[in-house]
ROTORKOL-560722 format. One record per residue (C-alpha): residue number from 1; residue in one letter; z, y, x. Coordinates in nm, 4 decimals, padded with zeros to 6 digits. Layout:
NUM, a, Z, Y, X
...
This chain:
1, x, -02.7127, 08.5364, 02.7284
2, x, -02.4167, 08.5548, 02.8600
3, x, -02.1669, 08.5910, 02.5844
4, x, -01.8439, 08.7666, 02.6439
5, x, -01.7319, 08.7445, 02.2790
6, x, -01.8988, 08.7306, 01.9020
7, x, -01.7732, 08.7962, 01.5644
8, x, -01.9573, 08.8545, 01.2441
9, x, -01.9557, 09.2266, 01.3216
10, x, -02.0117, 09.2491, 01.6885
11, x, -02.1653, 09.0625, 02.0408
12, x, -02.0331, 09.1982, 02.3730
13, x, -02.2756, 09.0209, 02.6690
14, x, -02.2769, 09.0994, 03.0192
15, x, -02.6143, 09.1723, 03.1557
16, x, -02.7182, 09.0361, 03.5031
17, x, -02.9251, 09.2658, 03.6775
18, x, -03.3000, 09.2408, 03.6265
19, x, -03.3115, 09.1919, 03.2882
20, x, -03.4700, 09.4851, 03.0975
21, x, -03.2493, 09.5628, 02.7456
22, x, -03.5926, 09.7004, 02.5852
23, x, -03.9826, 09.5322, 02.5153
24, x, -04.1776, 09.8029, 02.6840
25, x, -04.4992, 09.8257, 02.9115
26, x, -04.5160, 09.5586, 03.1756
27, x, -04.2283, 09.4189, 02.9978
28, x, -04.3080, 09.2501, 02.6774
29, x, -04.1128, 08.9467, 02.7054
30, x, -03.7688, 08.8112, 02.8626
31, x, -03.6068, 09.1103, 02.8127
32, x, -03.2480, 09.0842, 02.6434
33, x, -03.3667, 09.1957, 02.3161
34, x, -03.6056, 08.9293, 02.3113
35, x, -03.2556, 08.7233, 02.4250
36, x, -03.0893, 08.8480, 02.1161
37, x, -03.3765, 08.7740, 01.8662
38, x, -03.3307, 08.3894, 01.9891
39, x, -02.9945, 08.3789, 01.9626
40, x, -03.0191, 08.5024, 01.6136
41, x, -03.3085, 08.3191, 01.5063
42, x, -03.0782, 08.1534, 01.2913
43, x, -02.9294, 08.4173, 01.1650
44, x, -03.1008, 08.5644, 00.8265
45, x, -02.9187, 08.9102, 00.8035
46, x, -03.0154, 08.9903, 01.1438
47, x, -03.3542, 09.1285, 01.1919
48, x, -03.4232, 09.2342, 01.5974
49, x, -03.6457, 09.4861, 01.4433
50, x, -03.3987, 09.6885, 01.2399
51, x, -03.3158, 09.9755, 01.3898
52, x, -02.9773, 09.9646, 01.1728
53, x, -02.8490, 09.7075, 01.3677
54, x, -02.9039, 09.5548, 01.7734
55, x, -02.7839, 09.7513, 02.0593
56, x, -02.5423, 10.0910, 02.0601
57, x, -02.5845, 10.1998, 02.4444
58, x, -02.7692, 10.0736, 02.7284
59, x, -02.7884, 10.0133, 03.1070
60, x, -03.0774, 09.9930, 03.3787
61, x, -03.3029, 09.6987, 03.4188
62, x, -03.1076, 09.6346, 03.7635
63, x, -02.7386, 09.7455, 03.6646
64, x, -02.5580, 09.4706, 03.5670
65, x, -02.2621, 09.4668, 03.3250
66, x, -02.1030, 09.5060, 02.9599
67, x, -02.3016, 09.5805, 02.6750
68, x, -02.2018, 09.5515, 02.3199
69, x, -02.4184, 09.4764, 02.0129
70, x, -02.4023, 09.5731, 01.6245
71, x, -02.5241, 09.3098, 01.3870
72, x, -02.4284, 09.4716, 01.0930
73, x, -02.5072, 09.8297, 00.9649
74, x, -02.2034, 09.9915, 00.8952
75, x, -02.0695, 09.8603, 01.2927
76, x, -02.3545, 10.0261, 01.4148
77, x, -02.2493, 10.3588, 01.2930
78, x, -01.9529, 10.3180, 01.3274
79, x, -02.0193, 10.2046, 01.7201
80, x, -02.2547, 10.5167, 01.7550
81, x, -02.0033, 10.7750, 01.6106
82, x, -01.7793, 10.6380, 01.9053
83, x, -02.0278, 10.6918, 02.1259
84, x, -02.0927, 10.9863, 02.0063
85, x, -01.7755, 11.1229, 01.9841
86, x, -01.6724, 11.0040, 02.3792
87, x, -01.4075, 10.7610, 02.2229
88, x, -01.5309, 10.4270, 02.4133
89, x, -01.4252, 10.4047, 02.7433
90, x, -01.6499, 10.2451, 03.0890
91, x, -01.6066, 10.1781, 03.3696
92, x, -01.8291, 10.1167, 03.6673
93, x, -01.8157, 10.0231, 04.0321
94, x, -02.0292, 10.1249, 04.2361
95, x, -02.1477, 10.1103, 04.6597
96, x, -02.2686, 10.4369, 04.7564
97, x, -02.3101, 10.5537, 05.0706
98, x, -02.0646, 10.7348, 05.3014
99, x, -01.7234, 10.8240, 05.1435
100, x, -01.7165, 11.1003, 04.9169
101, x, -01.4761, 11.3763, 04.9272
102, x, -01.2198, 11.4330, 04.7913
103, x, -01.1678, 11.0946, 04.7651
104, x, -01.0857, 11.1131, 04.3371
105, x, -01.3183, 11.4080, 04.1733
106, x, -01.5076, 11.4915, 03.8510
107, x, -01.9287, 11.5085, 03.8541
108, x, -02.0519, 11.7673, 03.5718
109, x, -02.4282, 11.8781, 03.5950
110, x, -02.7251, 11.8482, 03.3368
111, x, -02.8942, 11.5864, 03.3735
112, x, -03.3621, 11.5863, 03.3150
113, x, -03.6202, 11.4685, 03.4243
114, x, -03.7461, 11.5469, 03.7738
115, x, -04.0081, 11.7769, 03.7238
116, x, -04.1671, 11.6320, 04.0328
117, x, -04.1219, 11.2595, 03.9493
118, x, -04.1170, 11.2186, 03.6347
119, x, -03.9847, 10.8470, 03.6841
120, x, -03.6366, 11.0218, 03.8365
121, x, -03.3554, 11.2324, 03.6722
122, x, -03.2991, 11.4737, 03.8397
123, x, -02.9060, 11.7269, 03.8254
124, x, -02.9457, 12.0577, 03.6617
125, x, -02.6674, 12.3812, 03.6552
126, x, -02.5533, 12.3657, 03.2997
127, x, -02.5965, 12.7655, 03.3174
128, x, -02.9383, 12.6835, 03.2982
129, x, -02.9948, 12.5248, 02.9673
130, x, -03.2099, 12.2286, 03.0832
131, x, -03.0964, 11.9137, 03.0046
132, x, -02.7814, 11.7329, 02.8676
133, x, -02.5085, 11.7881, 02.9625
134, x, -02.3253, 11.4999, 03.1562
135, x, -01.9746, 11.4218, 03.3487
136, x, -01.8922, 11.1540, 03.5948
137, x, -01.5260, 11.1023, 03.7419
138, x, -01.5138, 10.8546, 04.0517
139, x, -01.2180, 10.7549, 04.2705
140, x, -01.3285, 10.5741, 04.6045
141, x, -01.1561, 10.2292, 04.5654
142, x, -01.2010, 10.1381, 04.9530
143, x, -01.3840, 10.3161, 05.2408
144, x, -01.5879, 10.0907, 05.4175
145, x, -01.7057, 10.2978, 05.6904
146, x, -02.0711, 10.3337, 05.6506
147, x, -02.0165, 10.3004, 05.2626
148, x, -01.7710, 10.2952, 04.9797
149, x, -01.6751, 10.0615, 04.6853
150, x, -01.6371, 10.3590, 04.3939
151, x, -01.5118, 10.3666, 04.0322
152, x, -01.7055, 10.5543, 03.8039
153, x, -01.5895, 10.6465, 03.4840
154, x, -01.8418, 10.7792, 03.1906
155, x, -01.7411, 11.0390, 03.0003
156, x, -02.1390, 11.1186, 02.8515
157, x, -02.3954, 10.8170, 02.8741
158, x, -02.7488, 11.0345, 02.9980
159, x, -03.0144, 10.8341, 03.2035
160, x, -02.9611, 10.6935, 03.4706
161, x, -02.5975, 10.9601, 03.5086
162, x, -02.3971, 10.7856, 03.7620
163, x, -02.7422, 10.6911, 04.0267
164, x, -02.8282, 11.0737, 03.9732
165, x, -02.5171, 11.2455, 03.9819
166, x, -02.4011, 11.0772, 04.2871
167, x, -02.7137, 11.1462, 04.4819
168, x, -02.6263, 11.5104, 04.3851
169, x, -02.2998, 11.5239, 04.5626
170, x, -02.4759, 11.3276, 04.8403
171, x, -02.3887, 10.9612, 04.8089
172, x, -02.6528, 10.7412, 04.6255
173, x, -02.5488, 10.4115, 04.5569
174, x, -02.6586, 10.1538, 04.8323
175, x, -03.0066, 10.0364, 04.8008
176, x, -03.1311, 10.2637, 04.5023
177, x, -03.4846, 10.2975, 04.5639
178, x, -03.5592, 10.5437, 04.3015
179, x, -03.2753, 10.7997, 04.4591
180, x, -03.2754, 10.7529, 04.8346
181, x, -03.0550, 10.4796, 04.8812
182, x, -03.2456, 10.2476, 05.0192
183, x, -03.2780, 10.4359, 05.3700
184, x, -02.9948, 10.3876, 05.6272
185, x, -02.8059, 10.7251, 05.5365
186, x, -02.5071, 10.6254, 05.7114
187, x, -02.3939, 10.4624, 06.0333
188, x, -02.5170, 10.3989, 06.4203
189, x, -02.8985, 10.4318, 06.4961
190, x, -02.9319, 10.0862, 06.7014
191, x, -03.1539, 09.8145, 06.6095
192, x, -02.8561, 09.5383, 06.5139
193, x, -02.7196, 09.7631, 06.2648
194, x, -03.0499, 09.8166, 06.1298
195, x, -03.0989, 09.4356, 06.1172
196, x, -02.7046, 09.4288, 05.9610
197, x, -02.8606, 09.6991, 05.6704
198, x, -03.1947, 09.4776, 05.6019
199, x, -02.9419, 09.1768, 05.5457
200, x, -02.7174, 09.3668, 05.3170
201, x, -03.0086, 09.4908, 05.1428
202, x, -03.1623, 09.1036, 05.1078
203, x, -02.7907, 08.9919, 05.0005
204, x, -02.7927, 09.2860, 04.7180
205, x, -03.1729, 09.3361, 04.6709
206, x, -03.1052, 09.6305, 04.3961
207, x, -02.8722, 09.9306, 04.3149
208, x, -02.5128, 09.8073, 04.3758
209, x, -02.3892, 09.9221, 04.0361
210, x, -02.1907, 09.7092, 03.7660
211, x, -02.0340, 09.8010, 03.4354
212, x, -01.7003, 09.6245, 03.4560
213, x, -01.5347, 09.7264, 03.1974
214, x, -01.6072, 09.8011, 02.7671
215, x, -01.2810, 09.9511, 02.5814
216, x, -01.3448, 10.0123, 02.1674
217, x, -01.2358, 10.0091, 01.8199
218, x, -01.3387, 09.6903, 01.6575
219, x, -01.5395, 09.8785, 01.3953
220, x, -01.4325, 09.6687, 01.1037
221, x, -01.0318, 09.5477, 01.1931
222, x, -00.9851, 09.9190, 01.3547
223, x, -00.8288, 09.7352, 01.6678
224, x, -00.8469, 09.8169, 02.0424
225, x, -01.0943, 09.5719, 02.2222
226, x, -01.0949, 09.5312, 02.5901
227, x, -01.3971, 09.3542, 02.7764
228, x, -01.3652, 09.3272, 03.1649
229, x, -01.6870, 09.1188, 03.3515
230, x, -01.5905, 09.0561, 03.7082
231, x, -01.8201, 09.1930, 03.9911
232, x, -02.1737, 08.9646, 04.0005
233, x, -02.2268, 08.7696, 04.3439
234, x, -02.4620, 08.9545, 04.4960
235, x, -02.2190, 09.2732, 04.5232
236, x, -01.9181, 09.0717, 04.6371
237, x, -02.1313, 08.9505, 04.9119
238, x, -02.2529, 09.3019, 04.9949
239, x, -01.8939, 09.4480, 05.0091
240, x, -01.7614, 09.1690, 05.2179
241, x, -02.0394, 09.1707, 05.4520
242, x, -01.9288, 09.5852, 05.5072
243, x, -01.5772, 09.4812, 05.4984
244, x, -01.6290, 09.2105, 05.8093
245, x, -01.8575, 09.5238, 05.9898
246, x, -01.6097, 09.7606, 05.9233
């Protein structure tokens, strides 16, 4: 684990991509719960297994970034109502491709499953009553020609919401299998730039997305904490690499 800070009443780590948060199928083991139930092997009041206490929100196996942790009962609620009640603040960068326009703009559709793949979300017209509802606001950060480096700002926490919803206005996120991104959607059609996008894609070999940023009341001393992990290797390299072809 990598541990951005610990009290008695809270853990804040930051996740490298590829670990999964939850035990599920194909994934019984090395996940960061498992993580957490070593770390607090010696700790008697905290069971993994209560579902009072362990993790308030969550990010994709291959998103990297800030999570925080409850490991008491009453932060846990307390955590969740903030949730809940859109009083936490995240932050996100991003790679997507192209540059979206305008360049600073808000994201609102429902957000389901894809009724034809079932492993995708998929962006629904709040009109139509399917789904939950969901809001993104991104500001491109720098315009790298082919691609962008993007901010993304949470205001709702749905599935996969920032992969989906920026596939929806046309800009997945830079080699995100599971929405398009990992086809050349931008640039020239010759076979050195296609060499250039296999090399980007071995340098950053999963969705360029990272939660930089964690901003909430410290559930028990009521004060204003402020986590910021820097961007992992393997997306500095990416946006460098554009930056040098740009």
């Amino acid at each position: 684990l990598d541990i951005v800070y610990e009290d008695r009443y809270v853990l804040v780590v930051n996740k490298p991509a590829g670990l999964v948060v939850h035990p599920g199928h194909g994934n019984w083991t090395g996940t960061l719960v498992n993580a957490l139930a070593w770390h607090f092997k010696d700790t008697p009041d905290y069971d993994v297994n209560d579902p009072r206490l362990g993790l308030v929100h969550r990010i994709d196996k291959d998103t990297s970034g800030l999570l925080v942790i409850a490991k008491t009962p009453d932060a846990k609620t307390n955590l969740g109502r903030q949730f809940f009640n859109k009083t936490t603040k995240r932050e996100y960068v991003a790679v997507a491709w192209g540059v979206p326009e305008p360049a600073q703009g808000r994201i609102e559709g429902n957000i389901a499953r894809d009724v034809r793949d079932r492993l995708c979300m998929a962006v629904y017209d709040p009109a139509s009553g399917i789904g939950k509802h969901a809001v993104t606001h991104y500001n491109v950060i720098e315009d790298l020609g082919p691609v962008s480096v993007v901010k993304c700002v949470l205001e709702t926490g749905r599935t996969h919401q920032i992969r989906v919803h920026m596939r929806h206005i046309g800009h997945p996120l830079f080699n995100d299998a599971r929405y398009g991104g990992d086809r050349i959607l931008r640039g020239e059609r010759s076979a050195s730039y296609r060499a250039f996008i296999e090399n980007c894609k071995a340098v950053c070999s999963r969705q360029a997305l990272h939660a930089r940023t964690l901003r909430f009341v410290h559930p028990e001393t009521g004060q204003e904490m402020f986590f910021e992990a820097p961007i992992p290797a393997d997306m500095t390299a990416l946006i460098d690499r554009f930056r040098t072809y740009s």
